[in-house]
C-alpha positions in Angstrom: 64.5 46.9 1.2 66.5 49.9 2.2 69.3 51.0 4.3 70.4 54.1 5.8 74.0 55.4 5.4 74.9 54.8 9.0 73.3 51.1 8.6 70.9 51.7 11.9 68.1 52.4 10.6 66.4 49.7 8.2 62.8 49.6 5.9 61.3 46.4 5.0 58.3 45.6 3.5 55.5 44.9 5.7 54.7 41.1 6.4 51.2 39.9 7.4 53.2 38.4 10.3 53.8 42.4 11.1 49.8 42.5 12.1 50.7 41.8 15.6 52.9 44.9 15.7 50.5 47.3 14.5 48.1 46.2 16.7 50.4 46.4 19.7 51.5 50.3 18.6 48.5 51.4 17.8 46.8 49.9 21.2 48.9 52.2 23.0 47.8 55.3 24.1 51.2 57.4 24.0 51.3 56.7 20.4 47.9 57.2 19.4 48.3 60.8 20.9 49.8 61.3 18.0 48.8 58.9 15.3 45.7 57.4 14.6 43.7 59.3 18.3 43.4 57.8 21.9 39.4 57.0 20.5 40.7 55.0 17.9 43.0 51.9 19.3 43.4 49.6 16.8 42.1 45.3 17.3 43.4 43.0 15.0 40.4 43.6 12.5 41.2 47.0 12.1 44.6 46.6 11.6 43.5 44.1 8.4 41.4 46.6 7.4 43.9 49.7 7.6 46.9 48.5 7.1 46.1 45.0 4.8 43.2 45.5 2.3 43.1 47.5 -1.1 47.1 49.1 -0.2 48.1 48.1 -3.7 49.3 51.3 -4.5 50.5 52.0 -0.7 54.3 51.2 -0.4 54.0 49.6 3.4 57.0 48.9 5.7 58.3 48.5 8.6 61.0 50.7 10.7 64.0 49.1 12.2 66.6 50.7 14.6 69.9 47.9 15.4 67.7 45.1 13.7 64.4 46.3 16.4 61.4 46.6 14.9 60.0 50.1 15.9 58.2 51.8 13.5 55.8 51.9 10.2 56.5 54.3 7.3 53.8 54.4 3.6 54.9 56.2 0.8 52.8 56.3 -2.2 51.7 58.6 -5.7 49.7 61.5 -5.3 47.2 61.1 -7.8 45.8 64.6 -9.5 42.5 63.8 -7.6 43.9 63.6 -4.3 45.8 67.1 -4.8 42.8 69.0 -6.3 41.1 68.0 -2.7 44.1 69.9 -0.8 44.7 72.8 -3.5 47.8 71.3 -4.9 48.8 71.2 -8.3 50.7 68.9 -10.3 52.6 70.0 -13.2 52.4 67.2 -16.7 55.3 65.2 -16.0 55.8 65.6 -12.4 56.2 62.9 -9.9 54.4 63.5 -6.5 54.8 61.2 -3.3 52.9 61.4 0.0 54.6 60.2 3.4 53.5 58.8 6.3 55.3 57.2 9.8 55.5 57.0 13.1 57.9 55.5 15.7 55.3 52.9 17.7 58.5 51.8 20.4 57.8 55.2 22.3 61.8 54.2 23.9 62.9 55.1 20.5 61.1 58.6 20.6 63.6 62.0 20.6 66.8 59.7 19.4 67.1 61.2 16.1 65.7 58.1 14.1 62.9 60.0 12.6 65.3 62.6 11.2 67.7 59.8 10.2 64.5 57.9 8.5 63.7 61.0 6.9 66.9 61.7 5.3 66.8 58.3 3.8 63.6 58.6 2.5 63.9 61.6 0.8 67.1 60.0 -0.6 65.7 57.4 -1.5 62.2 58.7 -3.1 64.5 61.2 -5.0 67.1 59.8 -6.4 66.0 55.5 -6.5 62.6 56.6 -7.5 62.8 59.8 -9.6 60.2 61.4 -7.2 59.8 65.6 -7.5 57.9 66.4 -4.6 57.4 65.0 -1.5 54.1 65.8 1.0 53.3 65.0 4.4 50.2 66.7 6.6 50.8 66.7 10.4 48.4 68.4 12.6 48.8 71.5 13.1 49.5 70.9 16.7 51.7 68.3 16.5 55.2 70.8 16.8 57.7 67.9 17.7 56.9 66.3 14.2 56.9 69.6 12.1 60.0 70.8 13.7 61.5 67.4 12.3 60.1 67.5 9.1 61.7 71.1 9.1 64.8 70.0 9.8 65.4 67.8 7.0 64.0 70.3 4.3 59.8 70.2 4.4 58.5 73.1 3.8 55.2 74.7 4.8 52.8 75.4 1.7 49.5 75.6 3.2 47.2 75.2 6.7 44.3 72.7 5.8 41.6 74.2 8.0 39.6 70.8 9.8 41.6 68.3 7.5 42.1 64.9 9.7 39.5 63.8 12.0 41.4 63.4 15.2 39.8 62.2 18.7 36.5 63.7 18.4 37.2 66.8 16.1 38.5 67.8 12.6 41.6 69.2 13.2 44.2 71.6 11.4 46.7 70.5 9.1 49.7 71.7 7.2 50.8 70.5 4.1 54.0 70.4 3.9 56.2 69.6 0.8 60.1 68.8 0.2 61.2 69.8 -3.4 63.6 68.3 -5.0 65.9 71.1 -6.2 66.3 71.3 -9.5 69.6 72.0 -11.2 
């Protein structure tokens, strides 16, 4: 589907034959930490049901690093609904995209691919898909994503008290944004 300027880092479309790698990521505690909760391990019906059914309007792919699978990304339109429920507004005309990844190969983790896959995204969702905005909502805890997100230009616009449900708890998110500057 996509590939990033230094040719490393790859998205395809996600495959049912992919199932088996979701389940096998999110069956592993390191990243569950992070994505999803340690509670939460996903079996293959899950995974059907999460990653499979009703995602018409989900984009859904796969991460790859030197032709490895390692990773999931989701991009999709924020819908005026969805932003009323997080306080954000969307001007008439505007295109808005959520975001969402994570690096399952925890071998792959603090290598620079998710700033690299972030860069292409936001490339991508900008200038191949005419997309104005860009928002993501990490936990607020989560400092090794947000410093990433940072990096490559996310902004943050607000602290969503008890957003995600998270192992056991609502917890804390920010929404963070990356806007396309206009010129």
């Amino acid at each position: 589907m996509a590939v990033s300027g230094n040719l490393s880092v790859v998205i395809r479309k996600l495959r049912p034959e992919d199932a088996g790698l979701l389940e096998k990521w999110l069956s592993d505690q390191e990243v569950l930490q992070y994505y999803e909760g340690r509670d939460r391990p996903h079996d293959a019906e899950l995974v059907q049901r999460h990653f499979y059914e009703n995602k018409d309007e989900v984009h859904a792919c796969i991460i790859q690093y030197n032709a490895v699978d390692i990773g999931y990304i989701q991009y999709y339109e924020i819908k005026s609904e969805e932003a009323e429920e997080v306080g954000l507004a969307i001007h008439p005309g505007e295109l808005v995209y959520g975001m969402d990844q994570f690096i399952g190969e925890a071998s792959y983790w603090n290598r620079g691919i998710g700033t690299k896959l972030l860069e292409f995204m936001i490339r991508y969702l900008t200038r191949e898909c005419g997309v104005d905005r860009i928002i993501m909502d990490p936990q607020e805890w989560n400092q090794r994503a947000i410093h990433v997100y940072e990096k490559v230009g996310f902004r943050k616009v607000k602290l969503l008290s008890n957003h995600e449900w998270h192992e056991g708890t609502y917890r804390d998110c920010w929404l963070m944004e990356f806007a396309v500057q206009k010129e």
